[in-house]
C-alpha positions in Angstrom: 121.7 69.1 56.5 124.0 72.2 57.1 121.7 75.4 57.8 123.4 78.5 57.6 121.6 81.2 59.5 121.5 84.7 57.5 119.4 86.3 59.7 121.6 88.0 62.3 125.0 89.0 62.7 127.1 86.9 64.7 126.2 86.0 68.2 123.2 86.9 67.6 120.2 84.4 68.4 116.6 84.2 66.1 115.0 87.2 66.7 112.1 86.3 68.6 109.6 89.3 67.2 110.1 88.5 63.9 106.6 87.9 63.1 105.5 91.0 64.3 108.2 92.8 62.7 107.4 91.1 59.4 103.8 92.4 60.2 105.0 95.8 60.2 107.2 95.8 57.1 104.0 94.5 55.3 101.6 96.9 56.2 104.5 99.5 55.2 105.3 97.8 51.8 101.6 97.4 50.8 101.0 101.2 50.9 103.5 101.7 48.8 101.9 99.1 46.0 98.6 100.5 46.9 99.6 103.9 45.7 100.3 103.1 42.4 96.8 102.1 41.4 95.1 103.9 44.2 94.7 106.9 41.8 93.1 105.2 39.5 89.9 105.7 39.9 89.9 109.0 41.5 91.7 111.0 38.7 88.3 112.2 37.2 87.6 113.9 40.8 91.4 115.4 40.7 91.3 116.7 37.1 87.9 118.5 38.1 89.2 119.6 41.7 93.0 121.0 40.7 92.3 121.5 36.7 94.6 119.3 35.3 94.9 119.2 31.8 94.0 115.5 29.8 97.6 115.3 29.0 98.7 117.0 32.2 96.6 114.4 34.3 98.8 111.3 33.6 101.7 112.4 35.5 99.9 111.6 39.0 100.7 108.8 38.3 104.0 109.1 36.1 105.8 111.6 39.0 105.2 108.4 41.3 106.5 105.8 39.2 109.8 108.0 38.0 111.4 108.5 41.6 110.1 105.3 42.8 111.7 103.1 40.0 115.1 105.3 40.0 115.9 105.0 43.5 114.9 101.8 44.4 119.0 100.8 43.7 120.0 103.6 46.0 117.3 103.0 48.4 118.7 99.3 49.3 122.1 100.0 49.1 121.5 103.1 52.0 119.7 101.0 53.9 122.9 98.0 53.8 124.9 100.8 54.9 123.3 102.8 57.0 120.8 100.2 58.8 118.0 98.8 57.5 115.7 99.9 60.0 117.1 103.4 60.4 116.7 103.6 56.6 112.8 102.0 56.7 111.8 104.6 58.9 113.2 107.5 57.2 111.1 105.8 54.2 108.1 105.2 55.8 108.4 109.2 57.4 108.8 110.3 54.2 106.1 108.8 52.4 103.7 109.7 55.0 104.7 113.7 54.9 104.4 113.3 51.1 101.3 112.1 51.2 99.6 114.4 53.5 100.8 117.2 51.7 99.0 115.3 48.3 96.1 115.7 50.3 96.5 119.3 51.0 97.4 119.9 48.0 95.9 123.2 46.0 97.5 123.2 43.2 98.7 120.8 40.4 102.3 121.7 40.9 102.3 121.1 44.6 100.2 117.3 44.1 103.0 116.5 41.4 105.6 117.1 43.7 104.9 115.4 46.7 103.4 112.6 44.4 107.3 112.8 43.2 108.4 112.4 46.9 106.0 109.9 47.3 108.1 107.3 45.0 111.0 108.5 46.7 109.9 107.5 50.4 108.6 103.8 48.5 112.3 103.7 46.7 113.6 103.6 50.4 110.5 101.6 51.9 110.0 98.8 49.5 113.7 97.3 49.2 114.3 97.8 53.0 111.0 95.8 53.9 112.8 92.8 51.4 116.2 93.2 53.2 114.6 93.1 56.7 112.7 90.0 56.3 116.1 88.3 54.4 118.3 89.1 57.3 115.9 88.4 60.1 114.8 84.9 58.8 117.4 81.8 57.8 116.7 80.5 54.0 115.0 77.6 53.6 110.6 76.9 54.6 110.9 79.6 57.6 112.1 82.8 55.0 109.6 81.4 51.7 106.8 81.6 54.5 107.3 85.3 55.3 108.1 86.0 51.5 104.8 84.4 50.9 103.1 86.6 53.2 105.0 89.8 51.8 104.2 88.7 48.3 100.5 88.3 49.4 100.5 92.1 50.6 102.2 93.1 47.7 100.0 91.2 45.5 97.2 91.9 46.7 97.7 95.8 46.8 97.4 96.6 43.0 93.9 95.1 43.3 92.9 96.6 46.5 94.4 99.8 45.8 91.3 100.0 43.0 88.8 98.9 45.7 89.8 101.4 48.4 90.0 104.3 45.6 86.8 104.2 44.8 85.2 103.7 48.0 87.2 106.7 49.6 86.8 108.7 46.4 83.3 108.5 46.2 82.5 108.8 50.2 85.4 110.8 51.3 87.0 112.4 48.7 90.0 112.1 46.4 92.0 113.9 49.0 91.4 110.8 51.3 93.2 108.0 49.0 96.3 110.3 50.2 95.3 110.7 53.8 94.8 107.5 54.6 98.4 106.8 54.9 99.7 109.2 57.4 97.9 107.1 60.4 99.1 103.8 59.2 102.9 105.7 58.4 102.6 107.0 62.0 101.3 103.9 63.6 104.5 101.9 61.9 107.1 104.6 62.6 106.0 104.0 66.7 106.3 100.5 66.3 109.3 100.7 64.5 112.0 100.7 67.5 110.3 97.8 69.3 109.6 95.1 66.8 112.6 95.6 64.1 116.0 94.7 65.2 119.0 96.9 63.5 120.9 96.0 61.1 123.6 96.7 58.7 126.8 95.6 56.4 129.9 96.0 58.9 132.4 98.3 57.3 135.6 100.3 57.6 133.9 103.0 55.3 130.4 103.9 53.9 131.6 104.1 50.4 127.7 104.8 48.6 129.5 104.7 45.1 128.0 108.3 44.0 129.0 107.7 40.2 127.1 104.7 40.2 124.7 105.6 42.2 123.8 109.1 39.8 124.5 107.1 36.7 121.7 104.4 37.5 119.3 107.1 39.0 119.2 109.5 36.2 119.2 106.4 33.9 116.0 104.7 35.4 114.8 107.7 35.7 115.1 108.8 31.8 113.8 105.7 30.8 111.2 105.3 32.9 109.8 108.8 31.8 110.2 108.2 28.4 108.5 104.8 28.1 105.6 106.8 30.4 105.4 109.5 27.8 105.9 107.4 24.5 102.0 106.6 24.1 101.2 110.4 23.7 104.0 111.5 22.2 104.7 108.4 20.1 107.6 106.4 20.0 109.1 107.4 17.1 109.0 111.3 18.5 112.3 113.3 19.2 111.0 113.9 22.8 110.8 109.8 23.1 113.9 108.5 21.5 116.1 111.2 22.9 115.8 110.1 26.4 115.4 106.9 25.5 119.1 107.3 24.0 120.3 109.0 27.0 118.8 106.7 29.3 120.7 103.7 27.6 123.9 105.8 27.6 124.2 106.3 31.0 123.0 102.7 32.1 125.9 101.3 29.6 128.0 103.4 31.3 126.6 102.6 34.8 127.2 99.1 33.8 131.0 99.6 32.8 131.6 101.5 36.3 129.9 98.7 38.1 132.7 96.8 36.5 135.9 98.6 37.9 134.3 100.5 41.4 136.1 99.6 44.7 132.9 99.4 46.2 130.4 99.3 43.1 126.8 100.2 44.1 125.7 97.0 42.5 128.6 94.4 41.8 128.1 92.8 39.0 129.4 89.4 40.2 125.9 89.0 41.9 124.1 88.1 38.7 126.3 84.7 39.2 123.4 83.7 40.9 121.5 82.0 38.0 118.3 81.9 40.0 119.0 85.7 41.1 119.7 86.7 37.3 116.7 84.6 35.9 114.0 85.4 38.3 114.9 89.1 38.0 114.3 89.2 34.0 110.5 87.0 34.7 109.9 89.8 37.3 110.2 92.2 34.2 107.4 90.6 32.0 105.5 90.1 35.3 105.4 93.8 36.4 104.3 94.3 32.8 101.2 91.9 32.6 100.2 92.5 36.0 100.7 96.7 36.0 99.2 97.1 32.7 96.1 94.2 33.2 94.6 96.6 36.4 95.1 99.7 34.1 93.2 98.0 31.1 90.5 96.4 33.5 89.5 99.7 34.7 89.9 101.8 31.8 87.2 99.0 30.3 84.3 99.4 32.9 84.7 102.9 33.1 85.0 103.9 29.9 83.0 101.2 28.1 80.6 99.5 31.1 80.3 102.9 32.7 80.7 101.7 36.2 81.4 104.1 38.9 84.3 104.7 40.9 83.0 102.6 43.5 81.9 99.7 41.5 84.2 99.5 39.6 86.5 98.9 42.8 84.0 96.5 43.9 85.0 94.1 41.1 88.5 93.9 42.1 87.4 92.2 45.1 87.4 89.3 43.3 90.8 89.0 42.1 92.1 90.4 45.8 90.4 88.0 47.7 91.5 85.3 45.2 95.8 86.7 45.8 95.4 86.6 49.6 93.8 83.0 49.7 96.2 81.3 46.9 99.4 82.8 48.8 99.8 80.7 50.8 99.2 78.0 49.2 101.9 79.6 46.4 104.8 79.8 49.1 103.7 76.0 50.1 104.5 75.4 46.9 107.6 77.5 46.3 108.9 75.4 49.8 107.9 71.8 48.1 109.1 72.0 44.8 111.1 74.8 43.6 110.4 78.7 42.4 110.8 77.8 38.6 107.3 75.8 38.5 105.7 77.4 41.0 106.6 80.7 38.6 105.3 78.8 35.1 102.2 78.0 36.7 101.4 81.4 38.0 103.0 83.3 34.4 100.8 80.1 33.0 97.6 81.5 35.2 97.8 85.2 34.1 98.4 84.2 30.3 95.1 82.3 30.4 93.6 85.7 32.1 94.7 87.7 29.5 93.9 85.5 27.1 90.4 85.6 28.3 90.0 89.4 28.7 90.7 89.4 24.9 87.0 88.4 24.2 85.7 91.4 25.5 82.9 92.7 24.3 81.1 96.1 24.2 78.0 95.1 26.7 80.0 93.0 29.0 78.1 92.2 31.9 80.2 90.9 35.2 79.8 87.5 36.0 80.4 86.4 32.2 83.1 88.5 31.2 84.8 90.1 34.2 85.1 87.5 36.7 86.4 84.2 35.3 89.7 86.0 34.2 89.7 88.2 38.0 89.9 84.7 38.7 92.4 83.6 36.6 94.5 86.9 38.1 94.1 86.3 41.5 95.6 82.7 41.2 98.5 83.7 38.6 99.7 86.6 40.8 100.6 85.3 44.1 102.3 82.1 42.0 104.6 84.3 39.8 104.7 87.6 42.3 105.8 84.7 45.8 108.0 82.5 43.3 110.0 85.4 41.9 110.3 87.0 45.2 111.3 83.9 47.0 113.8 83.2 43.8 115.6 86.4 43.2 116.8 86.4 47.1 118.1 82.9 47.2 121.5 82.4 47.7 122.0 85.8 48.5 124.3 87.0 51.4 122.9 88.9 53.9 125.1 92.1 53.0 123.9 92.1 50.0 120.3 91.8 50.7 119.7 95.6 50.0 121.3 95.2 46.8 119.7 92.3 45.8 115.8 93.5 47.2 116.1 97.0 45.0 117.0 95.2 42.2 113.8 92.8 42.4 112.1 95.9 42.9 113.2 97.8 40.3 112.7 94.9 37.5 108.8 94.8 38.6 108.9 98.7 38.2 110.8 98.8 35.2 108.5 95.9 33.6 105.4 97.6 34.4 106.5 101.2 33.5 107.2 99.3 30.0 104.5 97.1 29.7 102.3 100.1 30.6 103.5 102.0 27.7 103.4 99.6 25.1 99.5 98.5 26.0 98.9 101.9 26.1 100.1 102.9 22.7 98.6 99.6 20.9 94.9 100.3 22.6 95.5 103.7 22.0 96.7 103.8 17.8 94.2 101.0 17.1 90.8 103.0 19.0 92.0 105.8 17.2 92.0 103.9 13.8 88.7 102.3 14.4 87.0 105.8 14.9 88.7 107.5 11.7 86.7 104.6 10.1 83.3 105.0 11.6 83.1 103.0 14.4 81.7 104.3 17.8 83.5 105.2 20.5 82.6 102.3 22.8 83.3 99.7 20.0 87.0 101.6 19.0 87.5 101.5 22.8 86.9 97.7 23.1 88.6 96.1 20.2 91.5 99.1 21.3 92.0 97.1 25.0 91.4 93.5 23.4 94.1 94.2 21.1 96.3 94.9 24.0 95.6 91.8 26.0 96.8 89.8 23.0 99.9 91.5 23.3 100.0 90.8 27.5 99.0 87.3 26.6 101.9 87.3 24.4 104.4 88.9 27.6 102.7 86.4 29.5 103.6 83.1 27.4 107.3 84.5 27.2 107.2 84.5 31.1 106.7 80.9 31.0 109.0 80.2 28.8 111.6 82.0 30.8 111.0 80.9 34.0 111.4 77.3 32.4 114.8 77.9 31.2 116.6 80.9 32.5 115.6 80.6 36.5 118.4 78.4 37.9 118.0 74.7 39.1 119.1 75.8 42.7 115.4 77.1 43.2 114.6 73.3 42.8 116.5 72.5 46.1 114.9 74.7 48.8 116.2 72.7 51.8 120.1 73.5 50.6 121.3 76.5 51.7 123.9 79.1 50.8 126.2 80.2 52.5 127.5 82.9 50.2 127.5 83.4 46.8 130.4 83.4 44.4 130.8 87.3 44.4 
C-alpha cells in the first residue's frame, strides 16, 4: 500500500511532538467552542450588571458568531500563507486580549466589541488548529485518531461551556466565564514555539485574493447577522430580507470571482472532492441540530423547570461525559469502516434525541425527561461532529489544508447560525400564539420548544439522508491515500 505522507514538507521526517502539539491545538480550539455557549447561562447576571436591553442582550452572543463565521475563510487561507503556527498564535493572542477586556468590561458597548474581536481571534484559531493537525499527521488511522481527539474537544465544548458557565457565574461572577481564558491563552502562546513545528504553502508571492477575500467576509457576515436578527424582527421584515439579498449578492458574486482569480481565496476545483463537498453540506444541518438543541435545552430548565445557573450546567454533564467517552470509539469507527456510516449513525443518534425532547412536558423532572435524550446527544455528536471532520479533510493536499479547515468551519457556523434562527422563530411565533389564547406562560413556553425539536428532528433525518448519498465512497476506503486532489 502506497502511503503518501502530508504531514511535512519535503525532507522533513514525522514530527516527533505531535502529540503534544495536537494537545495544544485542542485546548486552543475548545475555548473557542466553549465561548459560544459559555454565555448562556450568565446573560441574566450581564443584563443586570451592564443594563442591556431584552433585545439589546442577544448580541453577546450574535457580535461573536458574526466575525467568527465571516473570517473563518480568511483565517485559513492567512495561516496557508503566512504559517500556520505564526497565524495560531496571533489567534490565540488575540482571543485572549479580547477576552480580558469582556471581563473588564463597563459598558455594553465595550463587552460587544471585544465579544466581536473574540470571533475574530476563533476565525484565525479554529481553522489553523484543523490545518496543523492535517499537515503534521499522514492520512489514513494515525490523522482520524487525532481528528477524533479534536472532534472530542470540540464536541464536547458546547456542552461544557453550559457547565462551566454556571459554576463560574454563580461562584465567581459573569466576568469570570471571560477571564478564564487569558491563563489558558497565555499558557498555549508559551508553549507554542516548542511543541508546533512551522508551516506554510511555498510561494513566489502571497497573493491573499482581497476581492474574494472582502466579498465572502461581508457576505457571511450579512447573512449571518440577518438569520441572527430574523426571529425578532421577522423574516418577512425589510431589515431581514435586505441583508439577506445583499448577503446572497455578494456570495454569487464571490463565487463567480472564485471562478476567474489567479490565486482565488477558495478554488472552486476543491469541491471535486465528493467526500470534501458532501461532508461539508451534513456539517450544515449538524451545526444546526447541535447549536440550536443546547440553546433550547437551557432555555427549557430555566425558563420552564426553573433551575439555576448552576444546575442547570450540571445537567449537561451528562451529555459531555457521554461526547468524550464515545469519541473514541467514533474515530475507531471512522478508521474501520468509512465516514459516511459512522456520520448516519451519529445524524441517526441526534434525530432520536430530538425526537425525544419533543415530549416535553411542563413538570419535567430530570431523570425522565432530560437524560435519556442528553444521552442520545452525547452519542450522536462525536459520530457526526469526528466523521464530518475526518471526511471534509480527506483527500485534501496539504496546501490547501487552510482552505479546506475554514471551510468545515464555517459550514458548522453557518448551520448553526441558521438553524438557531429558524428554532428560534418557530418556538418563539407559536408561545406567542398559545398565550394570545389563554394559555400560561410555562405551557406556551413548552409546546413553543417541542415544536421546535420537531423541526430539528426533521434537520436531523435530512442529515442522514445526506450523508447516505451525497458523502463520497472514498470515505469507505480509509487505508487509500491521496496524493493530491484533482484541483
Amino acid at each position: 500500500m502506497m502511503n503518501v505522507s502530508a504531514a511535512a514538507p519535503a525532507g522533513v521526517g514525522v514530527d516527533p511532538r505531535r502529540w503534544q502539539a495536537l494537545a495544544l491545538v485542542c485546548v486552543a480550539f475548545f475555548m473557542t467552542v466553549l465561548d459560544i455557549s459559555i454565555v448562556n447561562v450568565a446573560l441574566p447576571s450581564i443584563a443586570r450588571a451592564l443594563h442591556f436591553s431584552a433585545t439589546g442582550l442577544q448580541w453577546v452572543i450574535t457580535a461573536y458568531a458574526i466575525t467568527f463565521g465571516g473570517f473563518l475563510l480568511l483565517g485559513g487561507r492567512t495561516a496557508d500563507l503566512l504559517g500556520r503556527r505564526r497565524i495560531f498564535m496571533v489567534g490565540v493572542a488575540l482571543f485572549s486580549t479580547a477576552s480580558l477586556v469582556c471581563g473588564l468590561a463597563g459598558t455594553t458597548a465595550v463587552l460587544l466589541a471585544a465579544r466581536a474581536v473574540q470571533g475574530l481571534g476563533a476565525a484565525i484559531i479554529a481553522p489553523a488548529t484543523l490545518s496543523i493537525i492535517t499537515t503534521t499527521f499522514d492520512e489514513g488511522s494515525e490523522r482520524n485518531k487525532a481528528l477524533g481527539i479534536w472532534g472530542a474537544m470540540g464536541g464536547s465544548g458546547a456542552a461544557a461551556g453550559v457547565l462551566l458557565g454556571g459554576i463560574l457565574t454563580q461562584y465567581l461572577g459573569w466576568d469570570w466565564i471571560f477571564f478564564v481564558n487569558v491563563p489558558v491563552g497565555v499558557g498555549v502562546l508559551l508553549l507554542s514555539r516548542a511543541l508546533i513545528r512551522e508551516s506554510r504553502v511555498e510561494s513566489e508571492g502571497h497573493d491573499y485574493d482581497a476581492i474574494g477575500a472582502v466579498s465572502v467576509t461581508a457576505g457571511l457576515a450579512l447573512l449571518v447577522y440577518a438569520i441572527s436578527k430574523a426571529p425578532t424582527n421577522g423574516w418577512g421584515s425589510l431589515s431581514t430580507i435586505a441583508p439577506l439579498v445583499v448577503a446572497a449578492v455578494l456570495l454569487g458574486f464571490f463565487v463567480a470571482w472564485e471562478a476567474r482569480a489567479h490565486a482565488p481565496l477558495m478554488p472552486l476545483a476543491i469541491f471535486r472532492i465528493r467526500t470534501l463537498s458532501g461532508a461539508n453540506m451534513v456539517s450544515v444541518l449538524v451545526g444546526g441540530v447541535i447549536f440550536s438543541n443546547f440553546f433550547l435545552i437551557t432555555l427549557y430548565v430555566q425558563n420552564v423547570l426553573h433551575y439555576s445557573a448552576i444546575k442547570t450546567g450540571l445537567t449537561f454533564l451528562a451529555t459531555a461525559g457521554t461526547t468524550i467517552v464515545v469519541a473514541a470509539l467514533a474515530q475507531a469507527l471512522t478508521t474501520r469502516i468509512g465516514a459516511r456510516y459512522v456520520m448516519a449513525i451519529g445524524l441517526a443518534f441526534l434525530t432520536a434525541g430530538m425526537v425525544w425532547y419533543t415530549q416535553i412536558p411542563v413538570s419535567g423532572s430530570f431523570l425522565s425527561n432530560l437524560l435519556p435524550g442528553y444521552l442520545l446527544v452525547g452519542f450522536g455528536l462525536p459520530f457526526a461532529f469526528i466523521a464530518a471532520s475526518i471526511a471534509a479533510l480527506e483527500g485534501v493536499p496539504p496546501h490547501q489544508a487552510g482552505i479546506a479547515s475554514g471551510l468545515l468551519n464555517t459550514s458548522q457556523q453557518i448551520g448553526g447560525a441558521l438553524g438557531l434562527a429558524i428554532v428560534s422563530s418557530v418556538a418563539i411565533t407559536h408561545a406567542d400564539h398559545l398565550r394570545k389564547h389563554g394559555s400560561s406562560a410555562p405551557a406556551a413556553f413548552t409546546s413553543g420548544y417541542a415544536l421546535a425539536f420537531w423541526v430539528l428532528a426533521g434537520f436531523g433525518a435530512v442529515g442522514v439522508v445526506a450523508s447516505l448519498v451525497l458523502v463520497g465512497p472514498g470515505s469507505e476506503a480509509p487505508d487509500r491515500q491521496v496524493a493530491s486532489a484533482p484541483v
